[in-house]
C-alpha positions as CSV (number, residue, x, y, z in Angstrom):
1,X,1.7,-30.2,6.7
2,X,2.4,-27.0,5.2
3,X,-0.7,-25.4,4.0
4,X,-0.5,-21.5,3.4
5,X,1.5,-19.1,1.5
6,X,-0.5,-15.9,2.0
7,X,0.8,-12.3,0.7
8,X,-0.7,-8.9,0.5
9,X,1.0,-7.7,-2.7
10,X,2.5,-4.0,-2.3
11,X,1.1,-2.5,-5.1
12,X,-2.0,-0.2,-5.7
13,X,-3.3,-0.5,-9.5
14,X,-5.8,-2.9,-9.7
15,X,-4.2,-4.1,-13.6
16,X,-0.8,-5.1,-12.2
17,X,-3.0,-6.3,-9.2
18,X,-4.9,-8.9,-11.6
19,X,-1.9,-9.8,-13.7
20,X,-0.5,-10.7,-10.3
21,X,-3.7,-12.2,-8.8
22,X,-3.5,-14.7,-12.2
23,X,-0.1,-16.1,-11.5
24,X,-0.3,-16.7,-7.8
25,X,-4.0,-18.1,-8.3
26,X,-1.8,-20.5,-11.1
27,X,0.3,-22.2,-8.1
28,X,-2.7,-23.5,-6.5
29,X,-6.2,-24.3,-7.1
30,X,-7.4,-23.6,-3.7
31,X,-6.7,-19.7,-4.3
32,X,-8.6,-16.9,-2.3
33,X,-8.2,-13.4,-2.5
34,X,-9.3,-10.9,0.3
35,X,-8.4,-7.8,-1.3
36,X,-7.0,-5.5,-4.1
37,X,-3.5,-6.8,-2.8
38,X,-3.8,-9.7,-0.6
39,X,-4.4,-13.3,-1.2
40,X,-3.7,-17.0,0.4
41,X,-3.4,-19.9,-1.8
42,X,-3.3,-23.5,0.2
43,X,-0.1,-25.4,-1.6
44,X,0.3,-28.6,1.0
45,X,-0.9,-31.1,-1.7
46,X,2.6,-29.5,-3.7
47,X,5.1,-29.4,-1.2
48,X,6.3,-32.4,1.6
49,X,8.6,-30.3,3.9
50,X,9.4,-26.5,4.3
51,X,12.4,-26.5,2.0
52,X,9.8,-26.8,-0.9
53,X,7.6,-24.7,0.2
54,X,10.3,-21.9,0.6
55,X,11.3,-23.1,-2.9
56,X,7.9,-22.6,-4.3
57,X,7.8,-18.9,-2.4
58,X,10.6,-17.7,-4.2
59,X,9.8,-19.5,-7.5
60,X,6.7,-17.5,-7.6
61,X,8.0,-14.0,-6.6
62,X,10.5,-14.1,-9.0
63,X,8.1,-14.6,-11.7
64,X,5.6,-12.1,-10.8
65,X,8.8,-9.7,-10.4
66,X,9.8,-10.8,-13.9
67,X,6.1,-10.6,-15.7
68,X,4.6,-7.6,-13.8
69,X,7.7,-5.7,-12.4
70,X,6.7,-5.6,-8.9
71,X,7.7,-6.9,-5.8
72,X,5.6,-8.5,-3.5
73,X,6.4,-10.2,-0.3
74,X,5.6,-13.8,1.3
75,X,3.9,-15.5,4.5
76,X,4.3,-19.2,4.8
77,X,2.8,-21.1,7.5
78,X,0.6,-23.6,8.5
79,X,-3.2,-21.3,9.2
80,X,-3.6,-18.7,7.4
81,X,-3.7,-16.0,10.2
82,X,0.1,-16.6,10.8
83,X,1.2,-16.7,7.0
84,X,-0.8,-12.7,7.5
85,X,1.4,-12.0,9.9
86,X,4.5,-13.7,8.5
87,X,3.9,-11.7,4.8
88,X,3.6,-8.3,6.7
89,X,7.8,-8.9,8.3
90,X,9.8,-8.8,5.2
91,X,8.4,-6.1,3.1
92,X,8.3,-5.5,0.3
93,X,10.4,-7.9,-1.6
94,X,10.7,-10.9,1.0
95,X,9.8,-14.7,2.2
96,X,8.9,-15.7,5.9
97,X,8.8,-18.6,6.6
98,X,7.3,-20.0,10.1
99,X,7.3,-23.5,10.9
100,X,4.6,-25.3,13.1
101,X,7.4,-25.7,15.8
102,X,8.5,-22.0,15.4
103,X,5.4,-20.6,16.2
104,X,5.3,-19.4,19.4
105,X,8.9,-18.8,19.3
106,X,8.1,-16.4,15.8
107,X,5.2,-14.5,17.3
108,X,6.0,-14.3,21.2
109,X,7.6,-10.6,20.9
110,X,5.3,-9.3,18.5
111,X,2.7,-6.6,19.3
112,X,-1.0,-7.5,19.2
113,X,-1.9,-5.3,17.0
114,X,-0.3,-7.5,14.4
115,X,-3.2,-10.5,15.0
116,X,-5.7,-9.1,12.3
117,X,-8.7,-7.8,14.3
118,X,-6.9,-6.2,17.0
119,X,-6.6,-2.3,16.0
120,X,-6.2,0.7,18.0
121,X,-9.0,0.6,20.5
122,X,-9.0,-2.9,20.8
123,X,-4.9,-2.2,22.1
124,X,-5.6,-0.1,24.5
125,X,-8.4,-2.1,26.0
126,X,-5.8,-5.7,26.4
127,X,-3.2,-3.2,27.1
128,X,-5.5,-2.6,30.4
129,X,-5.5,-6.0,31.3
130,X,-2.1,-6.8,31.0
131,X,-1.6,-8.1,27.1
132,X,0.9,-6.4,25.2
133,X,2.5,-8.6,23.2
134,X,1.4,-11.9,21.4
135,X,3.7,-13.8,24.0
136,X,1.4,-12.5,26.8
137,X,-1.8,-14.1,25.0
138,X,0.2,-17.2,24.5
139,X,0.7,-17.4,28.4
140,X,-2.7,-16.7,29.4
141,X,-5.1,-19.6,29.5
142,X,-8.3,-19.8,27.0
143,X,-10.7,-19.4,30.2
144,X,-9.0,-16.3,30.5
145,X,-8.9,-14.8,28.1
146,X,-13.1,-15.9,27.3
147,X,-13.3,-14.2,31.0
148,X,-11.9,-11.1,29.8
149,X,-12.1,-10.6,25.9
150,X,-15.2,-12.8,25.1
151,X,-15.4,-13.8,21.6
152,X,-12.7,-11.9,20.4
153,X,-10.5,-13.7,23.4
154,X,-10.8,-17.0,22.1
155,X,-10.0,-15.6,18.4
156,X,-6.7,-14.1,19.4
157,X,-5.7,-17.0,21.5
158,X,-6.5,-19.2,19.0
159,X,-4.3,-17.3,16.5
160,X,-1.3,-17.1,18.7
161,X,-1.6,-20.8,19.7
162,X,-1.9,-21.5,15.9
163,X,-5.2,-23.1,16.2
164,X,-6.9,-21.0,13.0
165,X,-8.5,-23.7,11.5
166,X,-10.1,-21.3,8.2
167,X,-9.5,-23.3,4.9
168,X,-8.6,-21.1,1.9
169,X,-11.9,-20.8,-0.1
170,X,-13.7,-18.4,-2.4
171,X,-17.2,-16.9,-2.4
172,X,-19.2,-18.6,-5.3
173,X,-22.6,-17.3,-5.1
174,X,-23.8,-20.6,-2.8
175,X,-23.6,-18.8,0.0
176,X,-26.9,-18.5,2.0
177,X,-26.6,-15.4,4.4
178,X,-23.9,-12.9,5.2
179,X,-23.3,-11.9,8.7
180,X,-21.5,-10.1,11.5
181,X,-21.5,-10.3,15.4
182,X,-19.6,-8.9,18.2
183,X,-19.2,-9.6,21.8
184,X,-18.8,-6.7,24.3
185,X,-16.0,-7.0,26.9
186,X,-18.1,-6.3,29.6
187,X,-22.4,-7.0,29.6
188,X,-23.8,-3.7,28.5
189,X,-27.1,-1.9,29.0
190,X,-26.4,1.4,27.6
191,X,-28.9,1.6,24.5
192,X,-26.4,4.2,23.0
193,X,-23.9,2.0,23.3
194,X,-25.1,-1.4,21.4
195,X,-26.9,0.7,18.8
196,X,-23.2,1.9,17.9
197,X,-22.0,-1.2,17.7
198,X,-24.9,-2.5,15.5
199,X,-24.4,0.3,13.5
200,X,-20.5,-0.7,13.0
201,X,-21.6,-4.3,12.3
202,X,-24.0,-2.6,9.7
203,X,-21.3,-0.2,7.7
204,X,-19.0,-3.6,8.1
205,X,-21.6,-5.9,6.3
206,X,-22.5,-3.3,3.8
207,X,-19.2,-2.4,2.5
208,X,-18.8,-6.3,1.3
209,X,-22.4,-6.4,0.0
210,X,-21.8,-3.3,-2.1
211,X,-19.1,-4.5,-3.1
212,X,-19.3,-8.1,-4.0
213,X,-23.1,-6.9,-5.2
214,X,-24.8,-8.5,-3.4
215,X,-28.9,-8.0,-2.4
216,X,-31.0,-10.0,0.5
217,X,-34.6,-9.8,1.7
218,X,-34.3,-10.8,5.2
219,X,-32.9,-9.4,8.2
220,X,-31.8,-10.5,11.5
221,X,-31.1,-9.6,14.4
222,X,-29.2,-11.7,17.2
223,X,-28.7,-10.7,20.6
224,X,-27.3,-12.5,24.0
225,X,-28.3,-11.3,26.9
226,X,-26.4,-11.8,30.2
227,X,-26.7,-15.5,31.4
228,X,-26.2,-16.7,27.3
229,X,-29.7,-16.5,26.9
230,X,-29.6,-15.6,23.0
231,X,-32.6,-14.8,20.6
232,X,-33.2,-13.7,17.3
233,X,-35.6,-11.6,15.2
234,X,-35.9,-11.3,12.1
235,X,-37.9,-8.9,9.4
236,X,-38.2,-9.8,5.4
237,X,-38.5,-7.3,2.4
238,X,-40.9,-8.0,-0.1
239,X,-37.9,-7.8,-2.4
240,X,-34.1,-7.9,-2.5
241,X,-33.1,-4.8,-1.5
242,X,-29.1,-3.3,-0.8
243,X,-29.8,-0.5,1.7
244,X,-28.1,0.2,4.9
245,X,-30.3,2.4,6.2
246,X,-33.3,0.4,5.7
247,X,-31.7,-2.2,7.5
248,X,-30.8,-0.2,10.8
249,X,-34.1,0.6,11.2
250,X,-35.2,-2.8,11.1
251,X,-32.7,-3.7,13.8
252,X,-33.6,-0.3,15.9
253,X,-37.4,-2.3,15.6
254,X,-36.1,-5.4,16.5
255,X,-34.1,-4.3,19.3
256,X,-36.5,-2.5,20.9
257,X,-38.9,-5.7,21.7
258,X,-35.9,-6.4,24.2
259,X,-36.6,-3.1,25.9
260,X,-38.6,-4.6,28.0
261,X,-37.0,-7.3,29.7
262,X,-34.0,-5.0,31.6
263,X,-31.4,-7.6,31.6
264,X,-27.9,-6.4,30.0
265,X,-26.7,-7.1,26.6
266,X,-23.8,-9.2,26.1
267,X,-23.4,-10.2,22.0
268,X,-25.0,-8.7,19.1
269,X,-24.8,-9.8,15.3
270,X,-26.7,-8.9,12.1
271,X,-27.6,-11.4,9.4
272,X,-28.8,-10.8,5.8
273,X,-30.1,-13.7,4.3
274,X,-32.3,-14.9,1.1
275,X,-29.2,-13.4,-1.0
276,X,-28.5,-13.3,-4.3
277,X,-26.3,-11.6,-6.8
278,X,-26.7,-8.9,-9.2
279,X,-26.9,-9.9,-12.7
280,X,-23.5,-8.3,-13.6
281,X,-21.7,-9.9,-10.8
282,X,-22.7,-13.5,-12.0
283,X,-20.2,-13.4,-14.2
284,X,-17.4,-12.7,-11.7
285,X,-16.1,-15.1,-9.0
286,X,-16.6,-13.4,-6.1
287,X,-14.4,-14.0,-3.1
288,X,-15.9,-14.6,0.5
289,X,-13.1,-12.4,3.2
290,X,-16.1,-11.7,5.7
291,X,-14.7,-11.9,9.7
292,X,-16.1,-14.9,10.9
């Protein structure tokens, strides 16, 4: 079934941004928006076939053209993660539409940069190994790329194979901790090393508690070492607190009690939990667009 129409909307002023955020959220009640000008709604309870969904696209570009004045442009497909992809080929003013049996077919020549996740660095590391295009990732089978990639691997094969399974939903304030985690592509036991990536994992989490105004009391931290033997630690506040720096040195603590056992590292991830919202952001619907 058809299921996503999602569209990062070219346009930088956040009022034309909400006008427009309204009208698309009207098309569907399963409406979640991941930025200032992106946003997925999930329409498969409105359309039976692809015609009507490519119907619906245009009916609803047209009228944000006409009420706002700006043009926006259109991914439809069947995970979200390729309607991304699909919204980003006919800017700014058009609608691509990619069919569960056109997938491969519609992403096979693409670079990989375009599977969200995958940015510079990331390129040049697959690029070593082989992976250049999304075709390439499509070819290679999952125990491959797990072998090689980790984690991020099974994401991007996953993606390309049209196996995203993320539902379109919206951060409500339920949630009960926020976190982030990252494999490394090869077992690591360079101290310098995995305390940069924490401290990535840190600035990453922060910039969404910030803002989405969020405050926790608890952190964790998470840690596989080679052999999947994975542990976590954790440290509470006495009170909700929103403070990077406190936090890395809690996870520079934590990590340390792993000094000691001289095996290399191969995952770390940081979870703030016992979370709530600031007072002034009750009154906002707050959208959940963390990286699983």
């Amino acid at each position: 079934n058809p299921k996503y129409i999602g569209r990062p909307i070219y346009f930088g002023l956040s009022r034309a941004s909400k006008e427009v955020m309204e009208i698309v959220n009207s098309y569907s009640d399963m409406f979640q928006k991941v930025s200032i000008d992106e946003a997925y709604i999930d329409i498969s309870d409105k359309c039976i076939n692809y015609k009507e969904v490519r119907d619906l696209a245009e009916k609803l570009k047209n009228e944000v053209q006409k009420k706002v004045g700006i043009t926006i442009s259109i991914g439809c497909a069947s995970t979200k993660s390729i309607a991304k992809i699909a919204s980003d080929c006919n800017k700014p003013n058009g609608i691509t539409v990619v069919e569960p049996g056109n997938i491969k077919l519609f992403l096979k020549d693409l670079d990989i940069t375009r599977i969200p996740g995958i940015g510079k660095q990331t390129k040049l590391y697959y690029n070593k190994k082989g992976i250049n295009t999304i075709g390439d990732i499509i070819n290679t089978p999952l125990h491959k790329m797990i072998q090689l990639f980790g984690k991020n691997g099974e994401w991007v094969w996953k993606v390309a194979n049209g196996f995203d399974d993320r539902e379109v939903k919206e951060f409500h304030g339920d949630r009960k901790s926020i976190s982030k985690e990252r494999t490394f592509y090869e077992d690591t036991d360079d101290f310098k090393v995995i305390l940069t990536k924490l401290e990535e994992l840190n600035n990453k989490i922060h910039k969404n508690v910030i803002k989405n105004k969020i405050f926790y009391r608890t952190v964790t931290l998470k840690i596989r070492l080679e052999g999947f033997l994975t542990y976590t630690r954790s440290k509470s506040f006495t009170h909700h607190i929103q403070d990077k720096n406190k936090v890395m040195r809690v996870i520079v603590d934590l990590l340390n009690q792993f000094s000691i056992m001289n095996k290399k590292v191969r995952l770390v991830g940081i979870k703030l939990s016992n979370i709530e919202k600031a007072p002034s952001a009750i009154q906002t619907t707050l959208i959940n667009y963390l990286a699983a």
